[in-house]
C-alpha positions in Angstrom: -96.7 5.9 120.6 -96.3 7.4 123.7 -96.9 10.8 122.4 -100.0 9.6 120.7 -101.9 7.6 123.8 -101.1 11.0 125.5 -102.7 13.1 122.6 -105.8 10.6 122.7 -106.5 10.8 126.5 -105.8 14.4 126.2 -108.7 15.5 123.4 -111.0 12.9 125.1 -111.2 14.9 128.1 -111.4 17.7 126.3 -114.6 16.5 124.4 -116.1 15.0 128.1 -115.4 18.4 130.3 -117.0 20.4 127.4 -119.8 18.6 125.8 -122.0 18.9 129.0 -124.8 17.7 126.9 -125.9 15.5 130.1 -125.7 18.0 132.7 -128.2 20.0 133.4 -130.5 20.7 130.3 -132.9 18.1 129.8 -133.7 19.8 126.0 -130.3 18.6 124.8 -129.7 14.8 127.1 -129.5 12.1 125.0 -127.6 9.4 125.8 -126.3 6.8 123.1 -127.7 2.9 123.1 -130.5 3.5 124.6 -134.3 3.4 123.1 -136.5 7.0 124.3 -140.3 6.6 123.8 -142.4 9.7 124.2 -145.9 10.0 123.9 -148.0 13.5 124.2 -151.1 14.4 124.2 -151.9 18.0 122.0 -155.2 18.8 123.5 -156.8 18.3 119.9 -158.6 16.3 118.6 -156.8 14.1 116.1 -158.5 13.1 113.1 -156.0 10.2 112.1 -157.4 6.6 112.9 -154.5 5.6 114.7 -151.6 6.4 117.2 -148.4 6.4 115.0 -145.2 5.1 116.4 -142.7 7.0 114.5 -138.7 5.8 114.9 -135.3 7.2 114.1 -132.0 6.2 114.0 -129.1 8.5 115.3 -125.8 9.0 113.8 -124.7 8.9 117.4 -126.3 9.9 120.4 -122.8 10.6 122.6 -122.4 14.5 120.4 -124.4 17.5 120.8 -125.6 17.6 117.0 -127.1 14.3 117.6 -129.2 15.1 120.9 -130.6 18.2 119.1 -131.1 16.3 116.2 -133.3 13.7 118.6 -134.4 16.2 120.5 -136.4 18.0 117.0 -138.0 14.7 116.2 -139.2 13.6 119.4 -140.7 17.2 120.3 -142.7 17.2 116.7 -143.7 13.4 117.5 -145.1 14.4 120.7 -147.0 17.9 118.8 -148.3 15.2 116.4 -149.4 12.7 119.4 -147.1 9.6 118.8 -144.6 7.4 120.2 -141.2 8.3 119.3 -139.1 5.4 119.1 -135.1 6.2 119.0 -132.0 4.0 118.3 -128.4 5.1 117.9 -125.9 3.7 115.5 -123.0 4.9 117.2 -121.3 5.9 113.7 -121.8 1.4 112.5 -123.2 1.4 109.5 -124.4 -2.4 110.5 -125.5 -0.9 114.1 -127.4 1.4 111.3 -129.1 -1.2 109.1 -130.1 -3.3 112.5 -131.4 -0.7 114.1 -134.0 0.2 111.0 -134.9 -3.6 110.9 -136.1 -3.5 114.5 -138.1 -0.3 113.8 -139.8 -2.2 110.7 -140.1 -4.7 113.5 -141.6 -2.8 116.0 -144.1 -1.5 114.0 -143.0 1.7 113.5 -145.2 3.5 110.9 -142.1 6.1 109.7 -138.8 5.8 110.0 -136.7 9.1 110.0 -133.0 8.2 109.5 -129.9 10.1 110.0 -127.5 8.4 108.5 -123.7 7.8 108.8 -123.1 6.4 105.3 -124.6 7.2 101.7 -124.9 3.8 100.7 -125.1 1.3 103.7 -128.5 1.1 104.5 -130.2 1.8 101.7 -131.5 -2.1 101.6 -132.8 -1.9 104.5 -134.7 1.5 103.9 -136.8 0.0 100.5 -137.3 -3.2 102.9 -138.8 -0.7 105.4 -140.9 0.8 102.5 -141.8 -2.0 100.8 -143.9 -3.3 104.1 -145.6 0.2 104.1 -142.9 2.4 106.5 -142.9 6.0 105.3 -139.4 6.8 105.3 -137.5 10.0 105.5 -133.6 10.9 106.2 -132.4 13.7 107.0 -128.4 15.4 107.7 -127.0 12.7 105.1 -128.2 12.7 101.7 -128.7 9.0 100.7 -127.9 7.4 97.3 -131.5 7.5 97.0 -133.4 9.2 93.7 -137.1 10.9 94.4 -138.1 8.6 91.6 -137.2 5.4 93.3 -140.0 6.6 95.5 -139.0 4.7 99.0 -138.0 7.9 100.6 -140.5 10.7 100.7 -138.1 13.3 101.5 -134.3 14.5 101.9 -133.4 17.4 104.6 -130.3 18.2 104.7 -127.9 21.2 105.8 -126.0 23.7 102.9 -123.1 21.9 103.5 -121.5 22.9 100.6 -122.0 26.4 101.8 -120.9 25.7 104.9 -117.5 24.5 103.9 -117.0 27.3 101.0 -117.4 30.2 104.1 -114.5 28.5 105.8 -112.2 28.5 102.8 -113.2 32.0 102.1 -112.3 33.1 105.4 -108.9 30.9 104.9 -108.7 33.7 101.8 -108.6 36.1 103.9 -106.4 35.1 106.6 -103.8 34.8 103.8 -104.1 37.6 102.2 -101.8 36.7 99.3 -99.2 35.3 101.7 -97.8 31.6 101.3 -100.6 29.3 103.1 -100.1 25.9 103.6 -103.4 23.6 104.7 -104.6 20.4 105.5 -107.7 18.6 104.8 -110.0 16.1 106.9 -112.7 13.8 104.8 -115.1 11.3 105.1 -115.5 9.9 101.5 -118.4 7.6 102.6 -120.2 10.8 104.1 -121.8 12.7 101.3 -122.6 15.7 104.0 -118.2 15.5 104.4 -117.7 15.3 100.8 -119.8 18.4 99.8 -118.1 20.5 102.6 -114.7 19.4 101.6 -116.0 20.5 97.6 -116.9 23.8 98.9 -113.5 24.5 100.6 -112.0 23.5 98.2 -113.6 25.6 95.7 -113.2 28.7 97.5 -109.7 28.2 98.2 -109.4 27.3 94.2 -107.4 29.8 91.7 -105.7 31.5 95.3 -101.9 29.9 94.2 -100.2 31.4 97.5 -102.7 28.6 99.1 -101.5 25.4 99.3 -103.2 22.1 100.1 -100.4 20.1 101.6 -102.2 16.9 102.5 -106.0 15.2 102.7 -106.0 12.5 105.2 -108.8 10.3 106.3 -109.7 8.8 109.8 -110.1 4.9 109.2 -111.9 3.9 111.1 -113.6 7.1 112.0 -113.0 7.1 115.6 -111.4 9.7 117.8 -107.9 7.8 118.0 -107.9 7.8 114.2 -108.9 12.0 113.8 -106.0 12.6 116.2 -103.8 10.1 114.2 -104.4 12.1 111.2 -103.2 15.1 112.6 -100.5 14.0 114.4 -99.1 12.4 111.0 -99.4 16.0 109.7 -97.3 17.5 112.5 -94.4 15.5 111.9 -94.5 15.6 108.0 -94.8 19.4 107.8 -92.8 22.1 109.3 -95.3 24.7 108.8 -99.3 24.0 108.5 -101.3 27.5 108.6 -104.5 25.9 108.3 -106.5 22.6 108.9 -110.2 22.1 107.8 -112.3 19.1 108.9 -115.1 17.6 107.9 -116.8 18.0 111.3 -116.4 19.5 114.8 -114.9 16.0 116.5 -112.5 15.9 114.0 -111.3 19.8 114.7 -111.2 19.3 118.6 -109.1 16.3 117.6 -106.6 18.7 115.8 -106.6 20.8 118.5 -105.5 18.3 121.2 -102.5 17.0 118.8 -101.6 20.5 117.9 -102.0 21.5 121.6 -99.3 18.6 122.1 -97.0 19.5 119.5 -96.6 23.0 120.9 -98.2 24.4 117.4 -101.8 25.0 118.5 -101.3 28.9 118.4 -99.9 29.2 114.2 -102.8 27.0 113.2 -106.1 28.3 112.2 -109.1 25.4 112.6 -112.5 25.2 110.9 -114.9 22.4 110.8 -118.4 22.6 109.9 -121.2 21.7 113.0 -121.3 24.1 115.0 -121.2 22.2 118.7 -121.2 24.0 122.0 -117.8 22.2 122.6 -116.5 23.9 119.2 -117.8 27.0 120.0 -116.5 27.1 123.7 -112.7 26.6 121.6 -113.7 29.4 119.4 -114.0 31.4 122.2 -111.2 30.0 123.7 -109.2 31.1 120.8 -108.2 27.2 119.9 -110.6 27.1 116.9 -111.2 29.3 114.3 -114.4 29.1 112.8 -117.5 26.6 112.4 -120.3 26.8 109.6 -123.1 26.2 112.5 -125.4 23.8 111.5 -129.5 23.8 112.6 -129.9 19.5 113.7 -133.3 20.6 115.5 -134.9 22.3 111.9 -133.6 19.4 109.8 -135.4 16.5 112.5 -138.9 18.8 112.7 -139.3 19.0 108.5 -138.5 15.4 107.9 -140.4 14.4 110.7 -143.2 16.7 110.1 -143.3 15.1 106.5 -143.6 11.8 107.5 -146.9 12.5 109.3 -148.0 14.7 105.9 -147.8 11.4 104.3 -149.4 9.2 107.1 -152.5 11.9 107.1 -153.4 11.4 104.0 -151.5 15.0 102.9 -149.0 15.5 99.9 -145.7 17.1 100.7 -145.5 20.4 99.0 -141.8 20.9 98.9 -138.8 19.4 96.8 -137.8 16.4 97.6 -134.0 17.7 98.7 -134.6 20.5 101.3 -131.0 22.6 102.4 -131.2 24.2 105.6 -129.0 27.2 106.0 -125.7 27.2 107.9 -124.0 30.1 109.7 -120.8 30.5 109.9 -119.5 31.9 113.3 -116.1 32.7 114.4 -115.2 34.8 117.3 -116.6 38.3 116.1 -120.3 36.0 116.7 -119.3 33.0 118.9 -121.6 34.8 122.3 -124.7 35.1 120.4 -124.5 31.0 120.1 -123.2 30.1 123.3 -125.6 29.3 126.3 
């Protein structure tokens, strides 16, 4: 227990001393709880009848993915002339579903949502459409078919992709030796589960790799994440490998392995793409990160919403993926401020 408490204070200073997402750049500050409203004047004339008030729900406003995920939709609001309404869930799915009622509330006209569960608040969302919200989510795809017609849109990243570039590079790290890995997953997030698929399926048919364990945080907090590795570590003599689901979740393996005295044997790969990740890439702590674009994925569902609200129809399929790079530390400097 004590090793644990240790293990937990140590990756949440980690995460605090390299997030920096508060200090200093006002592009990337978000802070989480808290309701932003920005307004803009474009300097055009705007032909709608109306001011929109367009809101969004964070995953969680406390990681960098998040802020430049809030950070693409308010910009666009303001382009478009609105009021950008913001609320974080702080990963509660019932945080989630409250927080898209008070938008309805408010008198938002769209709702963009980033979700942190498939399923959760998908009541809430045909509630919001139902009294006239245009609604669109983006990062998580939602259990939600284009013919159901309450969400005009899905953006998402090519998360599949994303995970499938770290089991290749897991391939070659092998190279037909004996490799024995472990898996992070989120089950309830559909954006974990497709990264998981793809690691897995590029790992597939390789029989010197070996997946020793999947484990799940539960709840999926940072004490959990670190619990989950720290189970590994004294199950397994020998772990060559660990994939997450996220970047959290591999600074999380980090700090564990870092206590354990087995940081330096163990490649790490997540999928996000964080400046905190990518500072440990440098750092030589992680191995690789299938970096994500939050900003791109905010702009075109946000920039669909007011398609709608204009009168306009959205000429692109309803599920967009936006592309992923993978970086490692041949790349990590083109990425890092």
């Amino acid at each position: 227990m004590k090793k644990r408490l240790l293990t937990v204070a140590i990756v949440a200073a980690m995460i605090a001393s390299l997030a920096g997402c508060s200090n200093g750049d006002n592009k990337t500050n978000a802070k989480a709880d808290t309701t932003t409203e920005t307004t803009a004047d474009t300097g055009k004339e705007n032909e709608k009848d109306k001011d929109y008030v367009i809101g969004c729900v964070l995953i969680s406003g406390t990681i960098q993915h998040c802020q430049l995920f809030k950070q693409g939709f308010e910009e666009t609001c303001a382009a478009n002339g609105a009021e950008a309404v913001v609320l974080d869930a702080n990963y509660d799915p019932q945080v989630l579903i409250s927080s898209i009622n008070d938008l309805v509330a408010k008198g938002c006209d769209g709702i963009v949502v980033e979700s942190c569960d498939a399923n959760a608040p998908l009541a809430a969302i045909k509630e919001a459409a139902n009294a006239g919200v245009v609604v669109a989510a983006a990062d998580m795809y939602l259990d939600i078919s284009e013919e159901d017609g309450t969400v005009i849109s899905q953006t998402v990243s090519d998360n599949y992709s994303g995970g499938y570039e770290c089991g290749e590079d897991v391939v070659k790290r092998a190279d037909g030796k004996d490799f024995n890995v472990c898996i992070m997953e989120l089950q309830t997030n559909t954006s974990a589960v497709d990264r998981v698929k793809g690691f897995q399926d590029a790992i597939e048919g390789h029989d010197n790799i070996k997946v020793l364990d999947i484990g799940t945080p539960n709840p999926e907090n940072l004490e959990q994440k670190v619990a989950v590795c720290d189970a590994w570590v004294e199950k397994f003599d020998k772990i060559d490998a660990i994939f997450c689901y996220h970047d959290p979740a591999a600074i999380a393996c980090v700090s564990s392995l870092k206590a354990a005295g087995r940081l330096e044997n163990t490649f790490i790969y997540s999928v996000d793409g964080n400046e905190e990740n990518l500072i440990a890439i440098k750092n030589g702590e992680v191995t690789g990160s299938a970096k994500q674009d939050p900003y791109k994925m905010a702009q075109a569902s946000t920039e669909d919403i007011f398609t709608v609200l204009n009168g306009g129809a959205i000429d692109h399929d309803y599920l967009t993926k936006v592309p992923i790079t993978y970086v490692d530390a041949s790349n990590v400097d083109e990425f890092l401020k």
